[in-house]
RODO-2510 file (C-alpha; in nm, 4 decimals, decimal comma):
residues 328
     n   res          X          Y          Z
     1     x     4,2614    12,4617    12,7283
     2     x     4,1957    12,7930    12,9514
     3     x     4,0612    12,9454    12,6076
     4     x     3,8394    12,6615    12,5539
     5     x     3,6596    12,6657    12,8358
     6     x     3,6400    13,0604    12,8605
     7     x     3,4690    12,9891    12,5117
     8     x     3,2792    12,7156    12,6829
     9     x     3,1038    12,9433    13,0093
    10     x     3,0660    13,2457    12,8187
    11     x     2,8851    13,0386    12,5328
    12     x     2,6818    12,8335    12,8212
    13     x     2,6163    13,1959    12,9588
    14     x     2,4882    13,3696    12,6814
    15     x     2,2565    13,0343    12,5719
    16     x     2,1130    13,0119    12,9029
    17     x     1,9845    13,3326    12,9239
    18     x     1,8488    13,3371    12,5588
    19     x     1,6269    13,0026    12,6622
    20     x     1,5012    13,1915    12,9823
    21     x     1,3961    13,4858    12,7413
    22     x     1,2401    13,2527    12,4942
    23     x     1,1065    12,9846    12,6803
    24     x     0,8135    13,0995    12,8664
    25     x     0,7882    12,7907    13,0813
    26     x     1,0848    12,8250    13,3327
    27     x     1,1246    12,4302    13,3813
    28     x     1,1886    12,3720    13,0270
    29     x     1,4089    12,6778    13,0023
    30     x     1,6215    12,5412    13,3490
    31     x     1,6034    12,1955    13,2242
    32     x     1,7300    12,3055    12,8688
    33     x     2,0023    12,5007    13,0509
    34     x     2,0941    12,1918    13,2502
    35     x     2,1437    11,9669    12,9657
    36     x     2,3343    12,2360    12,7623
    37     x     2,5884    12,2912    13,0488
    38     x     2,6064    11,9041    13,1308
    39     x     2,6857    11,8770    12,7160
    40     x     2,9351    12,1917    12,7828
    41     x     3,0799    11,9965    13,0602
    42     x     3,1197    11,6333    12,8738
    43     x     3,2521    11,8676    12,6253
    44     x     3,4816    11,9991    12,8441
    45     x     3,6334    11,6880    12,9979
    46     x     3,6675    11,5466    12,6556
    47     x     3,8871    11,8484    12,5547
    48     x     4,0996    11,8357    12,9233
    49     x     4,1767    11,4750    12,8542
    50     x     4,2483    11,5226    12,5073
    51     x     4,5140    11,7890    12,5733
    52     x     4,6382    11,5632    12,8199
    53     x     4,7304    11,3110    12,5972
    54     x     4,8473    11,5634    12,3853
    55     x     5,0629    11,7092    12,6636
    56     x     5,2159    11,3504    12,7207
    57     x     5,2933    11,3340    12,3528
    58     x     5,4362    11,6656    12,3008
    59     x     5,6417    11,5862    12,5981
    60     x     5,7817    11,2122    12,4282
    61     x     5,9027    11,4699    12,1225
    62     x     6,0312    11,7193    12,3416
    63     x     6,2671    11,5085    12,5274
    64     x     6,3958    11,3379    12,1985
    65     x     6,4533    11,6946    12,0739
    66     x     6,6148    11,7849    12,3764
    67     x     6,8528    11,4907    12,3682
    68     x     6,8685    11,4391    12,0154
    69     x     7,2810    11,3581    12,0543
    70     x     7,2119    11,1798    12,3682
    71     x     6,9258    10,9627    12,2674
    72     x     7,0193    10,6057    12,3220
    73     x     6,6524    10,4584    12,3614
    74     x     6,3735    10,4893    12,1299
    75     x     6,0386    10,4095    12,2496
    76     x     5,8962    10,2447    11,9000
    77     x     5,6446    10,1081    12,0553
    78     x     5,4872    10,4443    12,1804
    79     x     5,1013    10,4980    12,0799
    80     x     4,9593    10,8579    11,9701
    81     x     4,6396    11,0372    12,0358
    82     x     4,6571    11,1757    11,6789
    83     x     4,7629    11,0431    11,3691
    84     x     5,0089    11,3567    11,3305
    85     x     5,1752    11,2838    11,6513
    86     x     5,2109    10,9646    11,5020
    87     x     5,3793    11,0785    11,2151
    88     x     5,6324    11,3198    11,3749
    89     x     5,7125    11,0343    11,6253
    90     x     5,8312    10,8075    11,3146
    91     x     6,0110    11,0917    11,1596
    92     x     6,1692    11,1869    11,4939
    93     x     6,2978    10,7618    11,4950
    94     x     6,3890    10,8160    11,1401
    95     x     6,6370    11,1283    11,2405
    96     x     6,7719    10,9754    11,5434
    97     x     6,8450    10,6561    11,3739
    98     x     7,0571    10,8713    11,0895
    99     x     7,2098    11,0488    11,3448
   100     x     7,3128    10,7879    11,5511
   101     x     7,4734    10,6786    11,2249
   102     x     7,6578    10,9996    11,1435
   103     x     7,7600    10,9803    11,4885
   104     x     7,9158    10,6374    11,4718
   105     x     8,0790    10,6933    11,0943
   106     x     8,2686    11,0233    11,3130
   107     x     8,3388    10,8152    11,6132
   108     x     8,4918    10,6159    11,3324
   109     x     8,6766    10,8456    11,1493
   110     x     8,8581    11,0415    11,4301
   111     x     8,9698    10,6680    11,5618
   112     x     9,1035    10,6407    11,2290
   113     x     9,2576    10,9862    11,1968
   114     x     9,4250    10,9621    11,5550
   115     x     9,6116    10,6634    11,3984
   116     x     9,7210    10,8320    11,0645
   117     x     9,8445    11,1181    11,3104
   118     x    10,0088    10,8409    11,5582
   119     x    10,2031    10,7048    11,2620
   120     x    10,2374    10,9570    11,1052
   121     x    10,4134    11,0936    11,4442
   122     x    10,6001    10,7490    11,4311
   123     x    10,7159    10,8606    11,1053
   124     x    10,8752    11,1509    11,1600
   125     x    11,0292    11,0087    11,4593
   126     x    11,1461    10,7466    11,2412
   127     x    11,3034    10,9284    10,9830
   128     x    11,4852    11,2051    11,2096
   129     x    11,6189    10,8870    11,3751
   130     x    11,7706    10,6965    11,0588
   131     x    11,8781    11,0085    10,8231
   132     x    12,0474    11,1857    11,1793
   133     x    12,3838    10,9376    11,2081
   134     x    12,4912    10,9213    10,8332
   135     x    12,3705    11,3027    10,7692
   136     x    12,5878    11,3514    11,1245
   137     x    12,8805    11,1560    11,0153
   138     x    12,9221    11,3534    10,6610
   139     x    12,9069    11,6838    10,8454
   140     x    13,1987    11,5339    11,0911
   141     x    13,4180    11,3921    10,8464
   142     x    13,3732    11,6543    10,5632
   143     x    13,4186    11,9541    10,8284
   144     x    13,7393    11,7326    10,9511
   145     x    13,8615    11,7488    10,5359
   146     x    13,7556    12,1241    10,5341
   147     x    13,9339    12,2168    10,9045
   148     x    14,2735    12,0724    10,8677
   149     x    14,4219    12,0891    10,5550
   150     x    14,7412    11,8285    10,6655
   151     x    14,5550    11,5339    10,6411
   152     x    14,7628    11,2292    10,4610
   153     x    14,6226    11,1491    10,1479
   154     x    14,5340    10,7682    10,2809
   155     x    14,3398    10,9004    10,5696
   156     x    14,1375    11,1946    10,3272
   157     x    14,0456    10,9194    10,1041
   158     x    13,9285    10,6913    10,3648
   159     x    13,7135    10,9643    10,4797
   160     x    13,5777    11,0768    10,1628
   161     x    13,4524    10,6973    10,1197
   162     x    13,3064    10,7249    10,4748
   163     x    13,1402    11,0268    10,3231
   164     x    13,0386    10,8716     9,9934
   165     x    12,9098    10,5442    10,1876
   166     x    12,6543    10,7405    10,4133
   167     x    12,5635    10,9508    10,1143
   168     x    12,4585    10,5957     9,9403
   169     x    12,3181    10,5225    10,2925
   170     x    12,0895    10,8161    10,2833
   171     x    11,9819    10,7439     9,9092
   172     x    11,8453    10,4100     9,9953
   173     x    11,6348    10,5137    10,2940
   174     x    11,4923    10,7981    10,0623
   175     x    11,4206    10,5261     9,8332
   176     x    11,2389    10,3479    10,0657
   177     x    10,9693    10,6409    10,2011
   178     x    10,8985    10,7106     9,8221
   179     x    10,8272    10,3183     9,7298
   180     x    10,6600    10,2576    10,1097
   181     x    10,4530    10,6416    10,0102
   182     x    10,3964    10,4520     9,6693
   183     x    10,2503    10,1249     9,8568
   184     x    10,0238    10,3608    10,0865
   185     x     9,8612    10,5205     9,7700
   186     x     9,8012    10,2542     9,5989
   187     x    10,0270    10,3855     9,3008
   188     x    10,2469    10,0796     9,3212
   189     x    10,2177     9,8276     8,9982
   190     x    10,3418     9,4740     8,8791
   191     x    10,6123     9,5090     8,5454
   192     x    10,6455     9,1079     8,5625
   193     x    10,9261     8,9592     8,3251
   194     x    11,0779     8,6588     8,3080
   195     x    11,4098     8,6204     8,5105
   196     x    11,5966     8,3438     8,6922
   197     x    11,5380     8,4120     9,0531
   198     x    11,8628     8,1995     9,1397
   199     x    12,0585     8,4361     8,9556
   200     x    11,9195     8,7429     9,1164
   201     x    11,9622     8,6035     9,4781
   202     x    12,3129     8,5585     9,3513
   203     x    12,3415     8,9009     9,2307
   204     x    12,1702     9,0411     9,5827
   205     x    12,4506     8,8521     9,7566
   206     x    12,7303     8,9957     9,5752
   207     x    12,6369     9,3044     9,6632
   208     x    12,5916     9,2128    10,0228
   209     x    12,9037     9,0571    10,1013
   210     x    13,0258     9,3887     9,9683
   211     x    12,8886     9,5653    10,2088
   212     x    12,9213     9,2842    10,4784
   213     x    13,2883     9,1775    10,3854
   214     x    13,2832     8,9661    10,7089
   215     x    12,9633     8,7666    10,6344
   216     x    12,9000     8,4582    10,4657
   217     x    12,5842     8,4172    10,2382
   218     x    12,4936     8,0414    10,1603
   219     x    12,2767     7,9595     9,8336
   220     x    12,1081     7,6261     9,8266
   221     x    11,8923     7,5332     9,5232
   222     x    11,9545     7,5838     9,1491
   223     x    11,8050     7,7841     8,8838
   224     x    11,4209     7,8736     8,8999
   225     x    11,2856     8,0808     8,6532
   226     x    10,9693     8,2761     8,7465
   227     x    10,7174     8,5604     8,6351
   228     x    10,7455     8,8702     8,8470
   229     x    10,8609     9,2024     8,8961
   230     x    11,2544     9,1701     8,9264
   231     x    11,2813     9,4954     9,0474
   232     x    11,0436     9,4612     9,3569
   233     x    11,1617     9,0669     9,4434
   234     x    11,4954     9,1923     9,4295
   235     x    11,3668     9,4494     9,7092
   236     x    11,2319     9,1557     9,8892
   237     x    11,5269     8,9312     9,8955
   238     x    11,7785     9,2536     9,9993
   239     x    11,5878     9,3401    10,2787
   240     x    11,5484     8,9744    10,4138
   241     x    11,8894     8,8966    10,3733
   242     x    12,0336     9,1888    10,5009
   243     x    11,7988     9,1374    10,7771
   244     x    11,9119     8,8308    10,8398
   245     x    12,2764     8,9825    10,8555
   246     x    12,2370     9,2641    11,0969
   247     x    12,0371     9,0288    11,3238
   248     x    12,3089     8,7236    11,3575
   249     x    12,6182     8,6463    11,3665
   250     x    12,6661     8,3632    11,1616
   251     x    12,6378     8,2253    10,8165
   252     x    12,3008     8,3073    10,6380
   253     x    12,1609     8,0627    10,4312
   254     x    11,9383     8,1305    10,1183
   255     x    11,7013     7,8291    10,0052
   256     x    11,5381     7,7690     9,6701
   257     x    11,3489     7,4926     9,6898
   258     x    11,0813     7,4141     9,3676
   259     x    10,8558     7,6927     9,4406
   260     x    10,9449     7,7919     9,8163
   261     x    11,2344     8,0828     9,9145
   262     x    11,4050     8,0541    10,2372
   263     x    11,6413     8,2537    10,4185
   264     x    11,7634     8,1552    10,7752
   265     x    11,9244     8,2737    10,9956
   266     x    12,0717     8,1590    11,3565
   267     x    12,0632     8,5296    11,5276
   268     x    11,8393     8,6484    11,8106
   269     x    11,5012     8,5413    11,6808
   270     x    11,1659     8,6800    11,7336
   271     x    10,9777     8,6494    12,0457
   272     x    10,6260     8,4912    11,9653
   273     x    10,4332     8,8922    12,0702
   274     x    10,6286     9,0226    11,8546
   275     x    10,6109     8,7681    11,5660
   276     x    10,2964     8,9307    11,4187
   277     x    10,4015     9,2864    11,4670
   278     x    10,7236     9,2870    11,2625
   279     x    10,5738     9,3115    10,9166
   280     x    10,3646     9,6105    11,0578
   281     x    10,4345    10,0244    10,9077
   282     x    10,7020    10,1511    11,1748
   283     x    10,7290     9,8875    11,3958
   284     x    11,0109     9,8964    11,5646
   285     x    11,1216     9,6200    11,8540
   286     x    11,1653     9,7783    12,2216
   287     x    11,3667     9,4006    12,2892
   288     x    11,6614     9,4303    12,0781
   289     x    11,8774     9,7664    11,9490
   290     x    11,7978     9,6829    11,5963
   291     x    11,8497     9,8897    11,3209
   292     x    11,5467     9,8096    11,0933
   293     x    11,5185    10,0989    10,8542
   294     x    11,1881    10,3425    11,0177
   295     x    11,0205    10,0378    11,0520
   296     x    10,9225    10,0164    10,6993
   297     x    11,1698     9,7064    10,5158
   298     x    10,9211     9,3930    10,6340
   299     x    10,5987     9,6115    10,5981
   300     x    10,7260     9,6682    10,2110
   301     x    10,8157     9,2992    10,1635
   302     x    10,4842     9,2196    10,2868
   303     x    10,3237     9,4660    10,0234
   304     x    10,5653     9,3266     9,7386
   305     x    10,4408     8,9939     9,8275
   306     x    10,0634     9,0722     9,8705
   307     x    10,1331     9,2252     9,5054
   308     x    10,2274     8,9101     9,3823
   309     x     9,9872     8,7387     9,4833
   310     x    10,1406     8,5822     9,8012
   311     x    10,3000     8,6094    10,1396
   312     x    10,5270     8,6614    10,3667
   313     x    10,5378     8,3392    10,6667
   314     x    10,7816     8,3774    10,9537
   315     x    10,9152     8,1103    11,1685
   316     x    11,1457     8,2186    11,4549
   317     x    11,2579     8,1230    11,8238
   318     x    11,4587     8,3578    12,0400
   319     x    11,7985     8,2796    12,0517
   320     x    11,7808     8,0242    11,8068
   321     x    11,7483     8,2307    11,4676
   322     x    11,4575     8,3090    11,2180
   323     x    11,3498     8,1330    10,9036
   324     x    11,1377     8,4316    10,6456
   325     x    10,9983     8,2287    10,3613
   326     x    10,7505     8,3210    10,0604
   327     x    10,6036     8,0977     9,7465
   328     x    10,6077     8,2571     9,4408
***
């Protein structure tokens, strides 16, 4: 602007006395110098309000540049002097638009990577809490073995099953991170056959009472044969009836009835807030002392069933007992 009108008086300057030298008739020459510095001045004016505008615009730009993370109106409306203005304006809308984007997708992904960390956390905690009694009680009794060398044969043997027991102990919950791992990365697959389901529940329940010597394990129903993976349903139906075992203290009943499978139980129940949580990764109740594997056995039935096509449907009331069912 200052340059421009420099350019303006010196050129108004220099014309002005050129008409005085050439113009022998000093009206004409002063009224020729008064229109050409009244066209200078128009001229002028035009150019001040011009960069005005331009100032205003530049300005609109700046700040979005300025606060190009912080942005959270857009003027779209706004109106330009020139046509280029007008053009960086819309490219300026089109950045902050994809960078209010980016900016969401990472707002996004650190929510989600806080809660891989969290469980992964819950994990950990999980795992050092399940694997430290039986890994504790094998150091105790084997250093008890190593230590005194008098033991009675009766009592060495009972220990060496103690030993042998929390050994099978820690096999199955190392069993269950690699199938639960194989769940999470999507590596898990169907090998369906055809099997009576009757006679695997039976099968599941001989091995239960083995383990449970003091339980009783009802079947109701007869035999149903089905198409599935008899590996993974047999997963299913151990970890809801030994569920149902650890959680009451009376009979548990197993139901096959035409396509529905059961099992009750009359234990401690579910409150209603924690209904929906139980079949979520590493969920573990804060109400009862329950020993429910990391967190991980109803999360993997759920899976198993979701496999098959199907799922999991709880009906429980506290103090009354807990009925786990599934169609397949």
């Amino acid at each position: 602007m200052a340059r421009l009108v420099t350019l303006a008086v010196f050129t108004s300057v220099v014309f002005s006395i050129l008409f005085l030298i050439l113009i022998p008739d000093d009206n004409t020459a002063f009224i020729a110098m008064g229109i050409l510095i009244l066209g200078f001045s128009v001229f002028i004016y035009a150019i001040y309000r011009g960069a005005g505008r331009m100032q205003k615009e530049l300005y609109i730009i700046n700040t979005y540049l300025d606060n190009l993370d912080k942005t959270d109106k857009i003027d779209y409306k706004a109106h330009f002097f020139t046509q280029e203005f007008g053009d960086i304006h819309q490219s300026l809308i089109k950045v902050l638009n994809s960078a209010k984007k980016r900016e969401e997708v990472k707002q996004r992904y650190n929510a989600k990577l806080k809660l891989k960390n969290r469980q992964r956390a819950d994990m950990i905690s999980a795992i050092a809490h399940e694997f430290r009694n039986p890994i504790a009680s094998i150091m105790g009794y084997a250093q008890t073995l190593e230590e005194d060398k008098e033991i009675p044969q009766a009592l060495q043997e009972k220990f060496l099953s103690k030993i042998y027991n929390n050994g099978i102990k820690i096999e199955a919950l190392l069993s269950r991170l690699v199938l639960w791992n194989k769940f999470e990365s999507g590596e898990a697959t169907l090998h369906p056959s055809n099997f009576d389901l009757y006679a695997l529940v039976q099968e599941v329940k001989t091995a239960l009472e083995d383990k449970y010597p003091q339980r009783e394990i009802v079947i109701e129903g007869s035999t149903y044969m089905v198409d599935a993976d008899r590996t993974l349903l047999e997963v299913v139906l151990k970890n809801l009836m030994e569920n149902a075992l650890k959680y009451s203290k009376d009979e548990v009943l197993v139901k096959i009835d035409s396509d529905q499978i059961s099992v009750i139980d009359q234990g401690a129940g579910i409150s209603s807030s924690d209904i929906t949580k139980v079949t979520k990764k590493f969920y573990r109740s804060g109400t009862h002392s329950w020993d429910n594997s990391m967190g991980l056995g109803l999360s993997i039935v759920k899976s198993i069933l979701s496999l098959h096509g199907t799922e999991l449907e709880i009906e429980s009331e506290e103090e009354k007992g807990s009925k786990f069912s599934f169609h397949i």
